[in-house]
MDAnalysis code that builds the backbone (N, CA, C; Angstrom):
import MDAnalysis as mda
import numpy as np

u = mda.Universe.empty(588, n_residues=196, atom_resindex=np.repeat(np.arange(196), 3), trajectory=True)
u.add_TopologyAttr("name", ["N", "CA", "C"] * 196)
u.add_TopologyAttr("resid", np.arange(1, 197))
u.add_TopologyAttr("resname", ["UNK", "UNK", "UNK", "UNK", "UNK", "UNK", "UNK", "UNK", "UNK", "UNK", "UNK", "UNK", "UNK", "UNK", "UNK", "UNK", "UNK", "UNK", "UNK", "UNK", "UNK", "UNK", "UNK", "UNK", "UNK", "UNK", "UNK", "UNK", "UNK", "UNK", "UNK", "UNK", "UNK", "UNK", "UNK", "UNK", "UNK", "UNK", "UNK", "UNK", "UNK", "UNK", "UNK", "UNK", "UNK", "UNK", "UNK", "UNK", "UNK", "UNK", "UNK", "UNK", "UNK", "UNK", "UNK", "UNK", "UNK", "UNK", "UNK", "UNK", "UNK", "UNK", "UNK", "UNK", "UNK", "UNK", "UNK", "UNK", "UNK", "UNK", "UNK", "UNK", "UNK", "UNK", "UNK", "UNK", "UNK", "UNK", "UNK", "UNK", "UNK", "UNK", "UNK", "UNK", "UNK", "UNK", "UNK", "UNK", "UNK", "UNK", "UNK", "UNK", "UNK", "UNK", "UNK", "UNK", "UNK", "UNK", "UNK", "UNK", "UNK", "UNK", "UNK", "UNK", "UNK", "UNK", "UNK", "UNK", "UNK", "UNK", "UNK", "UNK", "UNK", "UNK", "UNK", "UNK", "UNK", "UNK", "UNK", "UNK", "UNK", "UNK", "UNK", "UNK", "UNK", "UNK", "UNK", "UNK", "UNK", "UNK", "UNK", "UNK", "UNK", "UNK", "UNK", "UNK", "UNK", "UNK", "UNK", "UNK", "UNK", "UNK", "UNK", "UNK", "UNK", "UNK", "UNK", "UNK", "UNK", "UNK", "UNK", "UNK", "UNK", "UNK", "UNK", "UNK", "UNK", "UNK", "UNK", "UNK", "UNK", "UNK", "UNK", "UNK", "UNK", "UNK", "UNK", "UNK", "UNK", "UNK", "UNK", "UNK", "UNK", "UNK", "UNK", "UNK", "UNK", "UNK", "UNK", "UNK", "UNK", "UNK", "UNK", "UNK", "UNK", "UNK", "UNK", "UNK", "UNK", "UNK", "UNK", "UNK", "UNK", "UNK", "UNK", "UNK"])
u.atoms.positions = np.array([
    [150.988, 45.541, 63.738],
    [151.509, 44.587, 64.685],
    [151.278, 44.999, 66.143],
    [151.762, 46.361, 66.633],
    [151.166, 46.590, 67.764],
    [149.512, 46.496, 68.635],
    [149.015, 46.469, 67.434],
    [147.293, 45.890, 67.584],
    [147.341, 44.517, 67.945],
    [147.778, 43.887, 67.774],
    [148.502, 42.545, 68.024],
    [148.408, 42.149, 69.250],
    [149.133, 42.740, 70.131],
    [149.498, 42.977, 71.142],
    [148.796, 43.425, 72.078],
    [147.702, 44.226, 71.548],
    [146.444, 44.709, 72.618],
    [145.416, 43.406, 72.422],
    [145.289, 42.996, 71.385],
    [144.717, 41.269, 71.478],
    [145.166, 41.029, 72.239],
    [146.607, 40.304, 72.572],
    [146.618, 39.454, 73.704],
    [146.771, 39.983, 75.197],
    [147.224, 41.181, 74.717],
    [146.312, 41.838, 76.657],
    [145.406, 41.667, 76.867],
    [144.195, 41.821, 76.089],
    [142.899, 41.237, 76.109],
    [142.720, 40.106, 76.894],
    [143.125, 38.868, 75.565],
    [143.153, 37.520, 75.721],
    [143.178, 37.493, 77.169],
    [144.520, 37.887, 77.587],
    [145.142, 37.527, 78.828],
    [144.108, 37.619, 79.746],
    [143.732, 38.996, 80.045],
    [142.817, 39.752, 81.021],
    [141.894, 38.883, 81.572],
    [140.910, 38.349, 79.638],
    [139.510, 37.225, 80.075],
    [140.010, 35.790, 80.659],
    [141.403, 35.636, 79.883],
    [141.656, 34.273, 80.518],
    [141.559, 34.232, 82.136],
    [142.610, 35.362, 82.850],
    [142.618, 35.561, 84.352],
    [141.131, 36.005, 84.607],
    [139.953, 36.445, 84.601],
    [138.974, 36.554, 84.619],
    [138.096, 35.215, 84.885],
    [138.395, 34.321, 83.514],
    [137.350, 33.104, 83.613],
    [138.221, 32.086, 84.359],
    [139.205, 31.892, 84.824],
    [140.349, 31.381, 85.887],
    [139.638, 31.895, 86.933],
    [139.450, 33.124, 87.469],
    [139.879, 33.850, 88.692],
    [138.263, 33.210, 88.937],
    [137.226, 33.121, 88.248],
    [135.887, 33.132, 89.115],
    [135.679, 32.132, 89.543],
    [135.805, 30.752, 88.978],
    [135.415, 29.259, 89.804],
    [136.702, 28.906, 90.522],
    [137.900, 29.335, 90.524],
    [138.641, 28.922, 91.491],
    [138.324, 30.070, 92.803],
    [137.916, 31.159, 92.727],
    [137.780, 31.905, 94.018],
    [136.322, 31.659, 94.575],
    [135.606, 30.629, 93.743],
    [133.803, 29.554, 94.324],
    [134.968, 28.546, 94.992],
    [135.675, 28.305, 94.516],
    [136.151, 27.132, 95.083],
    [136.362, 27.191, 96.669],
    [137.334, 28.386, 96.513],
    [138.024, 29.201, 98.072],
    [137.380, 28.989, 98.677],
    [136.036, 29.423, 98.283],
    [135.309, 30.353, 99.457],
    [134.360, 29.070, 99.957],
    [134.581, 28.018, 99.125],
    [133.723, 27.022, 99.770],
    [134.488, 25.621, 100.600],
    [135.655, 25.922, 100.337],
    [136.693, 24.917, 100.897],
    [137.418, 25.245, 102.114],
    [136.818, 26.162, 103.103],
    [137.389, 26.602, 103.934],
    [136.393, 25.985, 105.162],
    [134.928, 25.577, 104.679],
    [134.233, 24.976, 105.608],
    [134.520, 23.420, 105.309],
    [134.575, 22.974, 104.598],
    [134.877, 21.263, 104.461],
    [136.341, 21.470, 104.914],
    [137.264, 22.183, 105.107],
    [138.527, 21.948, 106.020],
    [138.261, 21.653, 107.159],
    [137.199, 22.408, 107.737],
    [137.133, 22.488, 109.221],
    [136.882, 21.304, 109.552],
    [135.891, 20.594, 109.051],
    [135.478, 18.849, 109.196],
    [136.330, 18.281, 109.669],
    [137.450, 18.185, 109.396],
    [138.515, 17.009, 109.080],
    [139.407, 17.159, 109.612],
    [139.899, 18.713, 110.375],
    [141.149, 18.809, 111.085],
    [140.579, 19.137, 112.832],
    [141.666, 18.803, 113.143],
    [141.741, 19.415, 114.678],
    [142.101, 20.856, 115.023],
    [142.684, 21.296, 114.306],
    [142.801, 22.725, 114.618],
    [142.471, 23.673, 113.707],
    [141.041, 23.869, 114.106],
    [139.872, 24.857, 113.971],
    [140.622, 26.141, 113.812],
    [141.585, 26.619, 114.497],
    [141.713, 27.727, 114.842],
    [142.669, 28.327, 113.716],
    [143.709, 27.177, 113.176],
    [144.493, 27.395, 111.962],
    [143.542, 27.344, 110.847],
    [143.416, 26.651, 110.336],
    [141.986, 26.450, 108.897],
    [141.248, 28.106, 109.345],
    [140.863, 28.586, 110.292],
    [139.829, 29.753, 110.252],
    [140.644, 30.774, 109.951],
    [142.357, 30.849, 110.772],
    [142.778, 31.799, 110.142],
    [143.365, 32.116, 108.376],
    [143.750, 30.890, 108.025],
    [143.820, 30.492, 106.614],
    [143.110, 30.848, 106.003],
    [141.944, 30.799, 106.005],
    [140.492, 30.635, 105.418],
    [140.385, 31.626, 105.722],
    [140.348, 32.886, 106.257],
    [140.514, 34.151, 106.607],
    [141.463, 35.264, 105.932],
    [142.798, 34.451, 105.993],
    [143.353, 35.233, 105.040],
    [143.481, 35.252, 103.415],
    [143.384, 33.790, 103.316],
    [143.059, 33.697, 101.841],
    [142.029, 34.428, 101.138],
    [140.969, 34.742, 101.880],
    [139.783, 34.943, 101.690],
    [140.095, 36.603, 101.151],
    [140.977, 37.686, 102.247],
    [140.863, 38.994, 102.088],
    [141.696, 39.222, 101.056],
    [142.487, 38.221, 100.791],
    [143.843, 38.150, 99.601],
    [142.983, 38.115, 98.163],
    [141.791, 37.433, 98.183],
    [141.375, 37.146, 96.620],
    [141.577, 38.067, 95.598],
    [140.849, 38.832, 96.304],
    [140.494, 40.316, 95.384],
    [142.104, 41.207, 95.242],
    [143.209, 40.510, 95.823],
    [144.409, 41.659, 95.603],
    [145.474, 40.591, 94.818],
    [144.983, 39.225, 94.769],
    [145.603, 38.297, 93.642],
    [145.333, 38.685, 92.272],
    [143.400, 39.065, 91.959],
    [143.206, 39.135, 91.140],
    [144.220, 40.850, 90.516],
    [143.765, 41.367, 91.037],
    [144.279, 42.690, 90.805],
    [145.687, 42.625, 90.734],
    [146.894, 42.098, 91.309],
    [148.183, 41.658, 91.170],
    [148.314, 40.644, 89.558],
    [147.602, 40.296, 89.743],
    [147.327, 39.088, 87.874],
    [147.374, 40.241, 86.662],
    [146.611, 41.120, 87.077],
    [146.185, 42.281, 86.035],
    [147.553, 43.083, 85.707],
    [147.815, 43.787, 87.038],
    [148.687, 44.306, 87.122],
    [150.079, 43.681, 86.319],
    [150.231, 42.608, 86.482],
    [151.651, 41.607, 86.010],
    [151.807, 41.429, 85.016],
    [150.376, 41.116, 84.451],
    [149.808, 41.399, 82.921],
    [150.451, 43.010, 81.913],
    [149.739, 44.000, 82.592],
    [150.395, 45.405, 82.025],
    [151.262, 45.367, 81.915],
    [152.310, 45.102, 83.224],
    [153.868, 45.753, 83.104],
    [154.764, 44.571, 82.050],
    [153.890, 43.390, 82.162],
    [154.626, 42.469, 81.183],
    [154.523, 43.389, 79.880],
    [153.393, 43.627, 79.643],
    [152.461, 44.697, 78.158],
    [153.817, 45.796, 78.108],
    [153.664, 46.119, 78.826],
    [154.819, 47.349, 78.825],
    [155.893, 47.310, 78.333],
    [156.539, 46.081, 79.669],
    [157.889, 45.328, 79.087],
    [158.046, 45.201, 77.453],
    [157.120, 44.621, 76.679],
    [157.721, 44.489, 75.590],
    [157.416, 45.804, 74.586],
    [157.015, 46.907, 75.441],
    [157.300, 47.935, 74.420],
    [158.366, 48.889, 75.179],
    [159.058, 48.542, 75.937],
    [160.661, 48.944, 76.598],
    [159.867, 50.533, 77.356],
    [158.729, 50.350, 78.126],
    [158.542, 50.845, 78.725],
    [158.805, 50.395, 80.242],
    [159.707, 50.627, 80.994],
    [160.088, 49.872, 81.989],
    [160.230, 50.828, 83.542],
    [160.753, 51.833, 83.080],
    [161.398, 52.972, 84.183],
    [159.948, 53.084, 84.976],
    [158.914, 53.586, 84.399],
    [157.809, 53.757, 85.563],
    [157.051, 52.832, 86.091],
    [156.955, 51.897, 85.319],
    [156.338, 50.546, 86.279],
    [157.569, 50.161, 87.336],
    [158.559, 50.530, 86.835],
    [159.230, 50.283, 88.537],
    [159.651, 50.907, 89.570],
    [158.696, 52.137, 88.661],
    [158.984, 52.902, 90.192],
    [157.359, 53.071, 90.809],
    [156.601, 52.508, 90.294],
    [155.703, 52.085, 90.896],
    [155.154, 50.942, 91.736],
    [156.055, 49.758, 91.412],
    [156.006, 48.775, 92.025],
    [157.117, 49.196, 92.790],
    [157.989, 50.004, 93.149],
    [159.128, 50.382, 94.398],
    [158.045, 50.842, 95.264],
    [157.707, 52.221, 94.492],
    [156.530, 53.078, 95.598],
    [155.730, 52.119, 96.285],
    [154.724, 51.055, 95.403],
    [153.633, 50.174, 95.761],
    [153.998, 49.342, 97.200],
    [155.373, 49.146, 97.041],
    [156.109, 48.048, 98.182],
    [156.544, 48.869, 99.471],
    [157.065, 49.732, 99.462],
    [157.088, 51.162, 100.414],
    [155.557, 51.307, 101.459],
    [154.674, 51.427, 100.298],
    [153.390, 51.917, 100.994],
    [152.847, 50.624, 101.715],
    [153.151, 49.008, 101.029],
    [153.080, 48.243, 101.540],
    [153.428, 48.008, 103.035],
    [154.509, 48.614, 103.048],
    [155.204, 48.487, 104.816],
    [154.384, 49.244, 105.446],
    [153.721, 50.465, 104.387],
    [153.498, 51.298, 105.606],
    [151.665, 50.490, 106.120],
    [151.541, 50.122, 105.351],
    [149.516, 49.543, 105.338],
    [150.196, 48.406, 106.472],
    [150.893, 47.752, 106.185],
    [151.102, 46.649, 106.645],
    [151.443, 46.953, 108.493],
    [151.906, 48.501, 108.658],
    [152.602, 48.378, 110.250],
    [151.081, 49.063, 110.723],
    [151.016, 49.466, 109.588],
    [149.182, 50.612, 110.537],
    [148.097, 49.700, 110.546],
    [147.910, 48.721, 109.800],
    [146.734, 47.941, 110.066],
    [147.368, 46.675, 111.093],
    [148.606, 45.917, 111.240],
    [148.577, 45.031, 112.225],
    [149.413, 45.614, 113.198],
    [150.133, 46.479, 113.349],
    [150.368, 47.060, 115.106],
    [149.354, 48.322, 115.303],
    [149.472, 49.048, 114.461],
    [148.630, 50.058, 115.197],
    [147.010, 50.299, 115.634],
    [146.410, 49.481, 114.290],
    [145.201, 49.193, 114.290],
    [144.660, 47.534, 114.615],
    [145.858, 46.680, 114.933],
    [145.303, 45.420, 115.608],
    [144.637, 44.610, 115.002],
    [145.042, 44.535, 113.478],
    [144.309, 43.875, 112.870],
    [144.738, 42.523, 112.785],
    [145.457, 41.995, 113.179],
    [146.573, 40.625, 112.816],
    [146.296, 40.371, 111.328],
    [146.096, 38.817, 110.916],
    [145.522, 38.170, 109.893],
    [144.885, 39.407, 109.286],
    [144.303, 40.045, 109.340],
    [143.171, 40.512, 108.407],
    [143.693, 41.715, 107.839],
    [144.539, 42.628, 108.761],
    [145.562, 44.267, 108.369],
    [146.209, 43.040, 107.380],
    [147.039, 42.136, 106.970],
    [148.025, 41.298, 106.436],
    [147.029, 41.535, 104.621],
    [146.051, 40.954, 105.424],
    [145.230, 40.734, 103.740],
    [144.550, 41.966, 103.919],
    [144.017, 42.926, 104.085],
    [143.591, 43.646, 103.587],
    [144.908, 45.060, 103.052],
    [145.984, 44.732, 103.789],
    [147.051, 45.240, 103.060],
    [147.907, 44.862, 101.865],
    [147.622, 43.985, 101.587],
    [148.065, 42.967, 100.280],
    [147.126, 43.020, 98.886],
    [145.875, 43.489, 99.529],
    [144.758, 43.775, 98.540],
    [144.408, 44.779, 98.380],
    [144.939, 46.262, 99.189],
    [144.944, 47.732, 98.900],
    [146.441, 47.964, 98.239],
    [147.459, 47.281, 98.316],
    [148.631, 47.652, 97.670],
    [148.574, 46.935, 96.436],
    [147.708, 45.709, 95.783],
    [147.345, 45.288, 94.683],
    [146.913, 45.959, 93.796],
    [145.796, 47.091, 94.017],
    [144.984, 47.789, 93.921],
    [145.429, 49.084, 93.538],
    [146.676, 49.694, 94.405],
    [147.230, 50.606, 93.974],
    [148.107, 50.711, 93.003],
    [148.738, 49.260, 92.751],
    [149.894, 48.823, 91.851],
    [148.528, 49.008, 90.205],
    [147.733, 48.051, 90.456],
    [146.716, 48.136, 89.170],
    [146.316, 49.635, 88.620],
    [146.055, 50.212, 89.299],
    [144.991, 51.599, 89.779],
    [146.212, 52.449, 88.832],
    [147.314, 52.109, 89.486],
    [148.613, 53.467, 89.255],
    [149.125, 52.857, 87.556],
    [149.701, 51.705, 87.455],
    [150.324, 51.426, 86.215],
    [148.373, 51.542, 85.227],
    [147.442, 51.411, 85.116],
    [146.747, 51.566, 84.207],
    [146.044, 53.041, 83.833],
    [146.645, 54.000, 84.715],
    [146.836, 55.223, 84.797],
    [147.857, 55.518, 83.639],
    [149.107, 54.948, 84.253],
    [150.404, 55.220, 83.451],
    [149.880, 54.768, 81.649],
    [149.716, 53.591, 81.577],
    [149.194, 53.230, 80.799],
    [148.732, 54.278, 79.569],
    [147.750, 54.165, 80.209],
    [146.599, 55.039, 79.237],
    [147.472, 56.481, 78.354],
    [148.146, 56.999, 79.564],
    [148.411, 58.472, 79.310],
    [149.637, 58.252, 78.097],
    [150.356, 57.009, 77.693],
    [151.073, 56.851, 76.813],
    [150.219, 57.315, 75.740],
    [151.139, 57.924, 75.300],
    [150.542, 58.069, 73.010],
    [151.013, 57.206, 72.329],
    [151.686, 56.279, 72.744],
    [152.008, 54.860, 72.031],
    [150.740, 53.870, 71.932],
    [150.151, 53.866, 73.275],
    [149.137, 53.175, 73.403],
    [148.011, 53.136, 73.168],
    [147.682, 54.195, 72.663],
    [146.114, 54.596, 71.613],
    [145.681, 53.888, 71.061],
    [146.925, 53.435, 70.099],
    [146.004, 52.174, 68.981],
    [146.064, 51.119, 69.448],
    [146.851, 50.852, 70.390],
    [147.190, 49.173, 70.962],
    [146.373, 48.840, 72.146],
    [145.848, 49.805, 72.799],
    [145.037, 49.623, 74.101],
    [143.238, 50.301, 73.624],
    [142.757, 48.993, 73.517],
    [141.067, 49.061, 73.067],
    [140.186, 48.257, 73.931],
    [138.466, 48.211, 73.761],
    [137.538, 47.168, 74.864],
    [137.759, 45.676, 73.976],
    [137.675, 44.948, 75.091],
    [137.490, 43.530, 74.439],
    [136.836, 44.007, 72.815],
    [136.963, 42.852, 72.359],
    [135.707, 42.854, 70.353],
    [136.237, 41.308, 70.303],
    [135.671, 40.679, 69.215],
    [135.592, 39.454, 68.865],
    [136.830, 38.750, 68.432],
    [138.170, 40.027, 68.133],
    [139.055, 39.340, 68.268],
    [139.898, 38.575, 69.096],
    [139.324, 38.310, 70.136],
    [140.031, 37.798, 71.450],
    [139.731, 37.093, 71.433],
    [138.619, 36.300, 70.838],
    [137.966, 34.654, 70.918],
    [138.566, 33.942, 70.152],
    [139.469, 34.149, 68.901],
    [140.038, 33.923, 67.408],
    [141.585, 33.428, 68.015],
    [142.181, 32.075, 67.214],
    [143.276, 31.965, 67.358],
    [143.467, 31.313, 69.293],
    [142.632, 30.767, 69.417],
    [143.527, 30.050, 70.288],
    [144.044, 28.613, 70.212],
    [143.926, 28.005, 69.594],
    [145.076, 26.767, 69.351],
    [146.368, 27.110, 69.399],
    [146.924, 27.985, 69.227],
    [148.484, 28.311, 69.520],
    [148.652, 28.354, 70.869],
    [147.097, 29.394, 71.869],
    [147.914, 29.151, 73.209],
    [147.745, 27.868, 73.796],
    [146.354, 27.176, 73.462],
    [146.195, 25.536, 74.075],
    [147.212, 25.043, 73.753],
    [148.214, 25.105, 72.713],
    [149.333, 24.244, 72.463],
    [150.536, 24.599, 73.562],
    [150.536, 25.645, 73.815],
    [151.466, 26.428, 74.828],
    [151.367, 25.884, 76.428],
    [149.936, 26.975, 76.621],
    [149.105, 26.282, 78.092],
    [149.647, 24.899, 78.881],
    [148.625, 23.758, 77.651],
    [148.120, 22.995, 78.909],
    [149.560, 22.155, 78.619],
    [150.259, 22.344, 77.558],
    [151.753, 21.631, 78.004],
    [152.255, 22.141, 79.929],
    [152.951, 23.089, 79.833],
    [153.519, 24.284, 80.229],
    [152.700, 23.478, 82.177],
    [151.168, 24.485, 81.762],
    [150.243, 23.586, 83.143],
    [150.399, 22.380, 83.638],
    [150.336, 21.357, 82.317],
    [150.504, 20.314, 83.092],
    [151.506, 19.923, 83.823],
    [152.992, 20.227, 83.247],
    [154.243, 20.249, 84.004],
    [154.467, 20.753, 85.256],
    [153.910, 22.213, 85.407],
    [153.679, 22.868, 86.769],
    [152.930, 22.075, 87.587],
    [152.023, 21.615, 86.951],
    [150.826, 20.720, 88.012],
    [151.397, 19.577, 88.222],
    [152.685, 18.617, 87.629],
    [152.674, 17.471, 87.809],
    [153.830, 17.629, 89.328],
    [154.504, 19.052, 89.101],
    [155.779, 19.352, 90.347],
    [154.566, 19.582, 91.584],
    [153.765, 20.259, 91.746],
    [153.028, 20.486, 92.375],
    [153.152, 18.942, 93.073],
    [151.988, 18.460, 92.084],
    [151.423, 16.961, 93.067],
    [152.573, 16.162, 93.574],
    [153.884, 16.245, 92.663],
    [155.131, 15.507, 93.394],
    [155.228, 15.620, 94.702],
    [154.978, 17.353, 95.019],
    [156.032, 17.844, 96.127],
    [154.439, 17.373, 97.390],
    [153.445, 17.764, 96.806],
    [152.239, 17.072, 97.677],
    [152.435, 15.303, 97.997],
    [152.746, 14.536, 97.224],
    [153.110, 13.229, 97.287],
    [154.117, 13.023, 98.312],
    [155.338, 13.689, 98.407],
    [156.713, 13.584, 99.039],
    [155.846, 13.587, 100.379],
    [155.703, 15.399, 100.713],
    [155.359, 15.345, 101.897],
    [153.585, 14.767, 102.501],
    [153.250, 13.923, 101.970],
    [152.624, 13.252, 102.346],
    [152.885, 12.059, 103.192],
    [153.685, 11.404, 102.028],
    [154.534, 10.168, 102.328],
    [155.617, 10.460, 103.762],
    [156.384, 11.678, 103.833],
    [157.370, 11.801, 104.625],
    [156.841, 12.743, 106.183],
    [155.656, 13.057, 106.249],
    [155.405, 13.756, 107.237],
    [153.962, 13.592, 107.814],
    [154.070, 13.480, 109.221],
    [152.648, 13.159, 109.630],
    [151.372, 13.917, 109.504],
    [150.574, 13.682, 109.965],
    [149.043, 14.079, 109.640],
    [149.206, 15.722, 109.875],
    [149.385, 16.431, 111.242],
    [149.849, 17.201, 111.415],
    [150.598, 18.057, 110.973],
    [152.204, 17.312, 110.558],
    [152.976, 18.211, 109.791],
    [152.184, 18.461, 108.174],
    [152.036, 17.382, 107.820],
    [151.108, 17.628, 106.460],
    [150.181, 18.971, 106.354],
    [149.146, 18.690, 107.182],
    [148.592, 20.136, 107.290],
    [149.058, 21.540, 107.216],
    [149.980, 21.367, 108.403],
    [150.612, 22.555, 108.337],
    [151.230, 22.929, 107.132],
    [152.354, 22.252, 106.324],
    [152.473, 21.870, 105.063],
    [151.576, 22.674, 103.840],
    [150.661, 22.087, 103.913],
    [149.543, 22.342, 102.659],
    [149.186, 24.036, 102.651],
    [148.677, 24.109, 104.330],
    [148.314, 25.571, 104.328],
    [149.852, 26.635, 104.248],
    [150.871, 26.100, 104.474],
    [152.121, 26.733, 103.733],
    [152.250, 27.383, 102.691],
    [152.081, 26.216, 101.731],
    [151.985, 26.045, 100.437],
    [151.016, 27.257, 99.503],
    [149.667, 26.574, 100.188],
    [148.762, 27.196, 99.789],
    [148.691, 29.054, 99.883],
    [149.253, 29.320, 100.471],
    [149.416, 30.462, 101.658],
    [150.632, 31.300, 100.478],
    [151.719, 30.685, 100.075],
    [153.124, 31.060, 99.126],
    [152.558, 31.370, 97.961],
    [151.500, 30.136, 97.423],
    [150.867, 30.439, 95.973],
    [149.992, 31.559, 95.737],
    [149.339, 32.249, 96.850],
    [148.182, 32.796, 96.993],
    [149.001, 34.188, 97.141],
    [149.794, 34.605, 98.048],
    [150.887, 35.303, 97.765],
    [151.754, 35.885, 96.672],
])
């Protein structure tokens, strides 16, 4: 049964994998068709700027969330949180040395969000490994990861679609209730919380 279980770490991993690559084509190409359409160039560039240095510490935060969930259900808990304590610590500290000391604004923000991603991944798959629990349960992808997914499509795209339908609500509301302007600002909010 614990083999089990390294299947769907697997699973998980390729799913965030084949997720993570055409939505981060998407990013990287929707930051110039913003510019078209708004008046302030200067917001969209920084957006589009930070989203941009964030990708690579979403993906790595996905991974990461993944393990300690992995963990979680084998009541390994005490050191993934003291790694995600440490991870958040060092966070303050990336975060005051790259935008006051080193002047990075926008960019110290994301490139500190994507080195403390990195360290959170880096450190718990360290931890990981060195378990002797995890020998037999932690293996490379194999063909069992392709097997058995109708249980999660049954799960998924319920689950998605519900998330996606609150989504477009709350996009609908403030559409309807706020001007062109506030809208914008709005979206890149939004967008900005999720990406986060």
């Amino acid at each position: 049964m614990p083999a089990l279980c390294g299947i769907y770490l697997n699973r998980a991993r390729m799913i965030s994998f084949f997720l993570f690559v055409p939505l981060s084509v998407l990013i990287i190409f929707v930051g110039s068709t913003l510019d078209y359409g708004s008046e302030n160039h200067t917001a969209i560039k920084l957006a589009h700027s930070f989203i941009m240095l964030n990708l690579p510490g979403v993906y790595f935060m996905s991974l990461f969330d993944m393990t300690r969930g992995f963990l979680n259900c084998f009541k390994a808990t005490w050191i993934p949180m003291l790694i995600q304590v440490t991870a958040t610590c060092l966070h303050v500290f990336w975060c005051h040395l790259f935008i006051n000391k080193l002047g990075w604004g926008v960019t110290g923000i994301g490139l500190a969000f994507t080195l403390t991603s990195f360290i959170l991944l880096f450190t718990i798959t360290i931890y990981t490994n060195c378990l002797k629990e995890m020998r037999e349960v932690l293996f490379w992808h194999d063909s069992l990861i392709w097997s058995g997914w109708l249980e999660y499509l049954k799960l998924a795209l319920t689950s998605s679609i519900v998330k996606n339908a609150s989504f477009a609500a709350l996009d609908i509301f403030l559409a309807l209730r706020l001007s062109d302007q506030e809208f914008e600002f709005s979206l890149v909010v939004i967008v900005l919380s999720q990406v986060s």
